[in-house]
N, CA, C and O of each residue as an XYZ file, in Angstrom:
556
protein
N       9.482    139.050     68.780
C       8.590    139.904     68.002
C       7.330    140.207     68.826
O       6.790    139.368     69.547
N       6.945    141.341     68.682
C       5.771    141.946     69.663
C       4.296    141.307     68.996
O       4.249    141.150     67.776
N       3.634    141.110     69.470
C       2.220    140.689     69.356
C       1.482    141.884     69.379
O       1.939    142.957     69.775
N       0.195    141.682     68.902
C      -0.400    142.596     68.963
C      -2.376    142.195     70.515
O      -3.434    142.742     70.826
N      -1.718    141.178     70.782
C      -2.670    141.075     72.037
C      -2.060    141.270     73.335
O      -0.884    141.011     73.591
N      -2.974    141.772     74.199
C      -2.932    141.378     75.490
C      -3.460    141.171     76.493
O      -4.584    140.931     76.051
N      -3.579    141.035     77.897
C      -4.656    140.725     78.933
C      -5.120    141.488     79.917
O      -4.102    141.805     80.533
N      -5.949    141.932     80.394
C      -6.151    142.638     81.643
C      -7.065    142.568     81.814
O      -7.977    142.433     80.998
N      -7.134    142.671     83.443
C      -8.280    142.735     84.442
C      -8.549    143.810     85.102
O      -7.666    144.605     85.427
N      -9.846    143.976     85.392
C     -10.205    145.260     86.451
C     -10.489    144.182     87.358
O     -11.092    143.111     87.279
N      -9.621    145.048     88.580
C      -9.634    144.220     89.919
C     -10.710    144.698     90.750
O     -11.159    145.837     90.622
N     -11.275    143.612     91.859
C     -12.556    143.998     92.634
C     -12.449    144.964     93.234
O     -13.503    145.075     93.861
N     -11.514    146.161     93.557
C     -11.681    147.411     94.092
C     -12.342    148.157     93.186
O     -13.337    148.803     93.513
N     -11.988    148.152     92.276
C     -11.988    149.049     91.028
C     -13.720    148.982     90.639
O     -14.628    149.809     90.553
N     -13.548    147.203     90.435
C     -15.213    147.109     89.982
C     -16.338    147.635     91.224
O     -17.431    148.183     91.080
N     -15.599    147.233     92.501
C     -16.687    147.554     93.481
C     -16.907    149.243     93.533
O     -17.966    149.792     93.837
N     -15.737    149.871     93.189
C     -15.991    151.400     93.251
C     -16.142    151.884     92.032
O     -15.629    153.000     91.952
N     -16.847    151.356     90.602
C     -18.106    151.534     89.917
C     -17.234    151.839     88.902
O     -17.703    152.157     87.810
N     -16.028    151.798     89.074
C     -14.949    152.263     87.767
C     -14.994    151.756     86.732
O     -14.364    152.333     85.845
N     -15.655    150.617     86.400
C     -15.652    149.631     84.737
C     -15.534    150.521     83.811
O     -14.499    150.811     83.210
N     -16.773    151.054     83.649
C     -17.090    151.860     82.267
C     -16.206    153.117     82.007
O     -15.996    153.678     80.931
N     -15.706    153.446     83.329
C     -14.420    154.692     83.463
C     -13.075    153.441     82.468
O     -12.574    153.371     81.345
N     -13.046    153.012     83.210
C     -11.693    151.935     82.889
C     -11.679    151.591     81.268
O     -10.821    151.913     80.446
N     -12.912    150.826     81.065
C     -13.432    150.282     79.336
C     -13.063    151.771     78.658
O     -12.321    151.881     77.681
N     -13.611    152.730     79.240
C     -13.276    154.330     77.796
C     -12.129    154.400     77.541
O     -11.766    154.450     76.365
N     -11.035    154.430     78.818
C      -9.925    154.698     78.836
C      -9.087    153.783     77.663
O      -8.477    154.156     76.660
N      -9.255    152.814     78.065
C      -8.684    151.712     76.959
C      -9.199    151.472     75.729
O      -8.827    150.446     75.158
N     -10.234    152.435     75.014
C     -10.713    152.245     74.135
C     -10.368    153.798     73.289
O     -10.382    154.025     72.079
N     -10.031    154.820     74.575
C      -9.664    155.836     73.784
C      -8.096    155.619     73.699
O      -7.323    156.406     73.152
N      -7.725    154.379     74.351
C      -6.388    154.342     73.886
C      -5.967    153.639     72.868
O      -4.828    153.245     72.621
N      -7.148    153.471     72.167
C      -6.978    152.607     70.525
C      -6.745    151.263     70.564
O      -6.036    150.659     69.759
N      -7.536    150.620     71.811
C      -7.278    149.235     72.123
C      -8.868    148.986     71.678
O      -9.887    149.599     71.999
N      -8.612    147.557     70.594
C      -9.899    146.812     70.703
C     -10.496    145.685     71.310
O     -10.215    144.547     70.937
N     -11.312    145.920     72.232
C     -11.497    144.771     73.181
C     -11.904    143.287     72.278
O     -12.526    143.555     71.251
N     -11.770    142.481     72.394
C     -11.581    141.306     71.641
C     -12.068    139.870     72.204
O     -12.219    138.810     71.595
N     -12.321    140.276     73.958
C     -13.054    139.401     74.588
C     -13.157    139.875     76.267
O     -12.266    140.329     76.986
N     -14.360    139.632     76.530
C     -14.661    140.403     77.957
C     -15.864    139.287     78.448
O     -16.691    138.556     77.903
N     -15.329    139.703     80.120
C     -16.057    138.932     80.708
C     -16.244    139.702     82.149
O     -15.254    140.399     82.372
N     -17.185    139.771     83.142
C     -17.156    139.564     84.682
C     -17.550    137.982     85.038
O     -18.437    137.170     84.774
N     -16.364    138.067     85.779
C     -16.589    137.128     86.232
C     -15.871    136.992     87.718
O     -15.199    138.010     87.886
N     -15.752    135.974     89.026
C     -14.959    136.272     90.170
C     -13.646    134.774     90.207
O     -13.315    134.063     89.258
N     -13.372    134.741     91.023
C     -11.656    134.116     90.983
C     -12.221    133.573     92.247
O     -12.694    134.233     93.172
N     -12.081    131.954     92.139
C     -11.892    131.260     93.987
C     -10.556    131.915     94.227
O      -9.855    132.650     93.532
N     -10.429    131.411     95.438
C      -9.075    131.195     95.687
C      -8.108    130.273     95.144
O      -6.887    130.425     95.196
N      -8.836    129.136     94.526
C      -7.614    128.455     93.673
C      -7.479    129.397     92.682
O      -6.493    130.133     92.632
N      -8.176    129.432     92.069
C      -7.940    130.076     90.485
C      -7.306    131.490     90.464
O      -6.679    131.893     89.485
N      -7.509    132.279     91.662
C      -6.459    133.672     91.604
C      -5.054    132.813     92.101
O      -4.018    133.105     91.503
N      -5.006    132.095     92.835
C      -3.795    131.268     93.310
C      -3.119    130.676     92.023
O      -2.029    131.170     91.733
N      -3.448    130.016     91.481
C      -3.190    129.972     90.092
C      -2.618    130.941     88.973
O      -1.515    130.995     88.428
N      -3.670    131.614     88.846
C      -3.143    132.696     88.296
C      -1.602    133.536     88.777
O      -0.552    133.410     88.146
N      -1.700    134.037     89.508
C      -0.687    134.676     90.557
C       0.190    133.605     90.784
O       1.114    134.165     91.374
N       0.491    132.407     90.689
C       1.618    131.194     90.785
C       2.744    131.924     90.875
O       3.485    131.441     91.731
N       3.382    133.297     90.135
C       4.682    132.876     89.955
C       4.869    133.939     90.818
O       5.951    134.497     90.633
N       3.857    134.641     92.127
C       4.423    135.043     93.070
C       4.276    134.406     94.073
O       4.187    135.076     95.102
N       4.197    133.054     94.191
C       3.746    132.171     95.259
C       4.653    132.757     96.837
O       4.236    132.916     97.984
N       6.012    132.954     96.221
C       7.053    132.649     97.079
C       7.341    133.911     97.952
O       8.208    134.049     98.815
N       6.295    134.896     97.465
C       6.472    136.403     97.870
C       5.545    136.360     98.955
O       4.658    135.574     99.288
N       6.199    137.882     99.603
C       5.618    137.851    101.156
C       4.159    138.646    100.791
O       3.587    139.004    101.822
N       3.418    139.007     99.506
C       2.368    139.778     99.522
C       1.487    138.701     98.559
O       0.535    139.241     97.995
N       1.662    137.251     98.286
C       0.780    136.349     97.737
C      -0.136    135.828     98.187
O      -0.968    135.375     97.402
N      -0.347    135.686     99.655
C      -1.558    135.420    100.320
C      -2.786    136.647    100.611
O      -3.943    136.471    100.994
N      -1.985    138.100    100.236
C      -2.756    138.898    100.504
C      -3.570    138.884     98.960
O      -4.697    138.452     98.714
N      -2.688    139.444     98.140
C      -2.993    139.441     97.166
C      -4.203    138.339     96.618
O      -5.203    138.863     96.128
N      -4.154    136.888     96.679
C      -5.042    135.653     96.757
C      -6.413    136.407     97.295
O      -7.438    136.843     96.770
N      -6.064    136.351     98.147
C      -7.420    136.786     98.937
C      -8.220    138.393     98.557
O      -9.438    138.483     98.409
N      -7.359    139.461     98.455
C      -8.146    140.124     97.514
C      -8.665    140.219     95.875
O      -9.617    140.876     95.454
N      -7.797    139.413     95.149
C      -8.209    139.165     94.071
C      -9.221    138.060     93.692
O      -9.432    137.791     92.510
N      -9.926    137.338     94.841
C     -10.845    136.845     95.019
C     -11.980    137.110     95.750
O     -12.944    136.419     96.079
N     -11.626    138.390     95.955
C     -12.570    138.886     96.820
C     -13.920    139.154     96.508
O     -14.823    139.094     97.342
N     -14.077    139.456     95.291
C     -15.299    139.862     94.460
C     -14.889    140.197     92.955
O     -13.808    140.071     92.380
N     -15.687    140.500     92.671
C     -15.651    139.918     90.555
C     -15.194    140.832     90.367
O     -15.251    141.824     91.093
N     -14.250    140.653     88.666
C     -13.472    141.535     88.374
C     -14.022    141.006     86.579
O     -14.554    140.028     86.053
N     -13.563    142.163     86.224
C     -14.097    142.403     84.597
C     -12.061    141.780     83.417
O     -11.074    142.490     83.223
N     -12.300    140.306     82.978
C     -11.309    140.150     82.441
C     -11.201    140.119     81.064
O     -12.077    139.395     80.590
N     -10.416    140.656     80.156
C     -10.737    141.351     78.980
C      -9.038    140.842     78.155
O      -8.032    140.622     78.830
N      -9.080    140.740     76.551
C      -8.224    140.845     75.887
C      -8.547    142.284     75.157
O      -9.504    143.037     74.980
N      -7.347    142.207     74.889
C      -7.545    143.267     73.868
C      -6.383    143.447     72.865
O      -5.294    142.890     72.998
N      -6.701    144.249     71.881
C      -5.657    144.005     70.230
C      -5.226    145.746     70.199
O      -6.015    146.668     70.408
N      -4.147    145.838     69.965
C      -3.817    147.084     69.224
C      -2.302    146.825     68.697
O      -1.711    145.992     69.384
N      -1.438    147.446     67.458
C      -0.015    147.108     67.466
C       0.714    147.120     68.557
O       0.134    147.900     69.312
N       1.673    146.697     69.092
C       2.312    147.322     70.288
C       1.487    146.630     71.420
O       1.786    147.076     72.528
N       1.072    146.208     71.426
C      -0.270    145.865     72.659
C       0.359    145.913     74.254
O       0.049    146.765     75.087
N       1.044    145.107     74.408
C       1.538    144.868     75.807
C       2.476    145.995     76.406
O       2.347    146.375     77.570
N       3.426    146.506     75.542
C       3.760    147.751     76.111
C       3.003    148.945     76.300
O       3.171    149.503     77.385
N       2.004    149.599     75.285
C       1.368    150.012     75.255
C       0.460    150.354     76.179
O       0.381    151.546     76.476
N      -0.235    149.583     76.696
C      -1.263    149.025     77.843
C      -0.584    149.395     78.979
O      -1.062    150.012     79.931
N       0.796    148.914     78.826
C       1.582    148.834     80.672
C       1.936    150.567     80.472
O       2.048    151.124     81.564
N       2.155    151.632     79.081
C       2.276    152.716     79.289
C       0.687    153.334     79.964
O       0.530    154.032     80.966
N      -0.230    152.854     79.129
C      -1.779    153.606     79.633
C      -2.193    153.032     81.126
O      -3.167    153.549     81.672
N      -1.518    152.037     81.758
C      -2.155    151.725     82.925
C      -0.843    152.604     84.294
O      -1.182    152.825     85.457
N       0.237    152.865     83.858
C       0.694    153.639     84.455
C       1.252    152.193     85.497
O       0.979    150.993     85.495
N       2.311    153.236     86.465
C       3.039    152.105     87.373
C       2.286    151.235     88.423
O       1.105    151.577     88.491
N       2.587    150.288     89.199
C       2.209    149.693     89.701
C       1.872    150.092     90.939
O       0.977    149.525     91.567
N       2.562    151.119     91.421
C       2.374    151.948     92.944
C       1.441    152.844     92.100
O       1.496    152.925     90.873
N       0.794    153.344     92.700
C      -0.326    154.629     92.116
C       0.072    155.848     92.496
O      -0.259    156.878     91.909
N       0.655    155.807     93.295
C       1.829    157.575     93.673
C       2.790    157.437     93.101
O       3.636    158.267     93.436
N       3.333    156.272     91.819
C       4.368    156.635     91.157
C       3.692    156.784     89.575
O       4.288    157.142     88.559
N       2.323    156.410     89.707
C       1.287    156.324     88.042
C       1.821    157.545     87.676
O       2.167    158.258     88.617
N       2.025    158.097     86.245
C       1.629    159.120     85.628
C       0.973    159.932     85.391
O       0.769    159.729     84.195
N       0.293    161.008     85.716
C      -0.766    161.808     85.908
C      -1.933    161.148     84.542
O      -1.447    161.264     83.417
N      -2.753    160.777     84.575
C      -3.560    160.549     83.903
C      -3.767    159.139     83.406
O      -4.559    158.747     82.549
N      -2.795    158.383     84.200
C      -2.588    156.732     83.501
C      -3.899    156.329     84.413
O      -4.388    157.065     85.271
N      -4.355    155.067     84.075
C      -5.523    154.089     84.447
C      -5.238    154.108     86.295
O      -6.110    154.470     87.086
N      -4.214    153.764     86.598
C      -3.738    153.327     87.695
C      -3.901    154.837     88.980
O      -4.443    155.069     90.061
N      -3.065    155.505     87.996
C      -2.974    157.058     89.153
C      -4.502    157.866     89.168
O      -4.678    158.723     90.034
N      -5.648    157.549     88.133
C      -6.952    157.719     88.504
C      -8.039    157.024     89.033
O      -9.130    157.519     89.317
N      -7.586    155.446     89.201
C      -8.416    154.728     89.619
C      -8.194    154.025     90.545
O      -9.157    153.532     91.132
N      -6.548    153.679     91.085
C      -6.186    152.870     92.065
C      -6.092    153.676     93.532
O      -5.953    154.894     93.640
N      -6.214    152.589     94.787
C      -6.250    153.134     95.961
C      -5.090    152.853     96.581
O      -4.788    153.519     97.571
N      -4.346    151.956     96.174
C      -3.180    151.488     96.754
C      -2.188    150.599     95.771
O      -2.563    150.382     94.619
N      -1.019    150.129     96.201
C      -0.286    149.504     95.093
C      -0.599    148.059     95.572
O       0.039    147.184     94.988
N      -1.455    147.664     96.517
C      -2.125    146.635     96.594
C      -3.493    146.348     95.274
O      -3.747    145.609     94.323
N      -3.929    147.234     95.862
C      -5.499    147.694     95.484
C      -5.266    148.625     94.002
O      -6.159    149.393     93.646
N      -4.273    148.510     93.369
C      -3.952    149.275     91.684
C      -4.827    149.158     90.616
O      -4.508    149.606     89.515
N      -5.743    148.688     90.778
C      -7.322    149.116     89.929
C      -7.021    148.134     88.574
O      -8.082    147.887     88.001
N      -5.879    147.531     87.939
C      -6.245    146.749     86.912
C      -4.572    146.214     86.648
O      -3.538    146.777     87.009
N      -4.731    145.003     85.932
C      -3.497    143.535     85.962
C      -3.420    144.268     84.530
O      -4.371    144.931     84.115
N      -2.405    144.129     83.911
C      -1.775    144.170     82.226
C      -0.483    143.151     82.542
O       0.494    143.093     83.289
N      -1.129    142.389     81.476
C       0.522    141.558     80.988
C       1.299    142.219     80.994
O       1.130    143.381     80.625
N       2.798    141.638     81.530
C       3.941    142.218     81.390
C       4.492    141.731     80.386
O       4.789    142.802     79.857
N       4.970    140.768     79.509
C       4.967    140.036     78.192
C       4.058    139.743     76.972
O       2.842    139.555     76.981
N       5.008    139.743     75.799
C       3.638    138.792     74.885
C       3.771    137.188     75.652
O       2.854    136.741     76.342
N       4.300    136.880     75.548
C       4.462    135.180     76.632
C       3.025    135.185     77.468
O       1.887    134.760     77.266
N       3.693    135.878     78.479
C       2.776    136.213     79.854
C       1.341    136.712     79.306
O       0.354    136.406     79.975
N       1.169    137.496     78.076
C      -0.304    138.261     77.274
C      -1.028    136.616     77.066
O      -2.033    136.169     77.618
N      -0.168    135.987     76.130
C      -0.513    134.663     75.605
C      -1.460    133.720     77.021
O      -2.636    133.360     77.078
N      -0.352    133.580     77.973
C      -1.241    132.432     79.002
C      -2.165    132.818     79.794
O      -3.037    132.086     80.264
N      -1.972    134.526     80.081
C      -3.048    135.100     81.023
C      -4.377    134.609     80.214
O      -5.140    133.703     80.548
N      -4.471    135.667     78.755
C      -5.681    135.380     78.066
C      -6.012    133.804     78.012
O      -7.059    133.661     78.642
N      -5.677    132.876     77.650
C      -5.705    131.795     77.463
C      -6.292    130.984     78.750
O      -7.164    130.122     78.644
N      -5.484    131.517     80.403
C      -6.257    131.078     81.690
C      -7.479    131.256     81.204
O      -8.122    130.358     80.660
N      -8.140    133.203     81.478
C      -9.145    133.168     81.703
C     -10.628    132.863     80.315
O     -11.826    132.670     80.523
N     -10.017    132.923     79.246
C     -10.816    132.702     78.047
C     -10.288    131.427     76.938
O      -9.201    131.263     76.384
N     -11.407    130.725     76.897
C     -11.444    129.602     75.568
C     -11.137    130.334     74.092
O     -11.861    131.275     73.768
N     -10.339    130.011     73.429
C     -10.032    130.481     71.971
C     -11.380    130.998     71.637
O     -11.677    132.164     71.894
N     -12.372    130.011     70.961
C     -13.778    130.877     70.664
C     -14.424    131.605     71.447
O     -15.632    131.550     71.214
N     -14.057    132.480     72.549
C     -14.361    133.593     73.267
C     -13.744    134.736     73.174
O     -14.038    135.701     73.880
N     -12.582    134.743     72.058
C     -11.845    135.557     71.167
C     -11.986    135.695     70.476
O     -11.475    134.956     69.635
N     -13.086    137.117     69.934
C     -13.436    137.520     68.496
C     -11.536    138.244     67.588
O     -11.520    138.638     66.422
């Protein structure tokens, strides 16, 4: 059964190239209610962590290291549908395959550098939010 939360981050490209408040409209004109937000930055353990279940991949050390590179804005958010939803408004993961107008194909520079994380599961919605936020940091 689908949940109605899920997780995402604006990644430090995105934040460093001033996109937040571009990013926050987008997801808010997409009838998502933000439900808990933060900037904050990722050591390298803690994006290592996070990212665990691509340990074994040949783009996890890169990845580590840019997602710790500088602070990123990490956010829940509520709407029905949530997690699919989100992965429709953020568009694909390559940004020359995004959808004309998705989060990704206006804000990302690369399919490294793809401007913002969305759960791919309610599962996966559940532990992301849960890494980066304490229950009472969830209105």
């Amino acid at each position: 059964m689908a949940t109605n939360r899920t997780f995402t981050m604006i990644k430090p490209g995105a934040v460093k190239n001033g996109h937040i408040g571009a990013i926050l409209a987008h997801i808010n004109k997409g009838g998502f209610k933000i439900v808990a937000l933060k900037l904050t930055q990722l050591s390298k353990q803690k994006a290592g962590e996070f990212y665990a279940v691509h340990k074994e991949r040949p783009f996890y050390g890169e990845l580590v290291d840019f997602m710790s590179s500088g602070p990123i804005v990490a956010a829940v958010l509520e709407k029905d549908n949530a997690v699919e939803d989100f992965r429709t408004l953020i568009g694909a993961t390559n940004p020359s395959d995004a959808a004309e107008g998705t989060i990704r194909a206006l804000y990302a520079t690369s399919i490294g550098e793809n401007a913002v994380h969305g759960s791919d599961s309610d599962e996966n919605a559940d532990i992301e939010s849960n890494f980066h936020f304490a229950a009472t940091e969830m209105c």
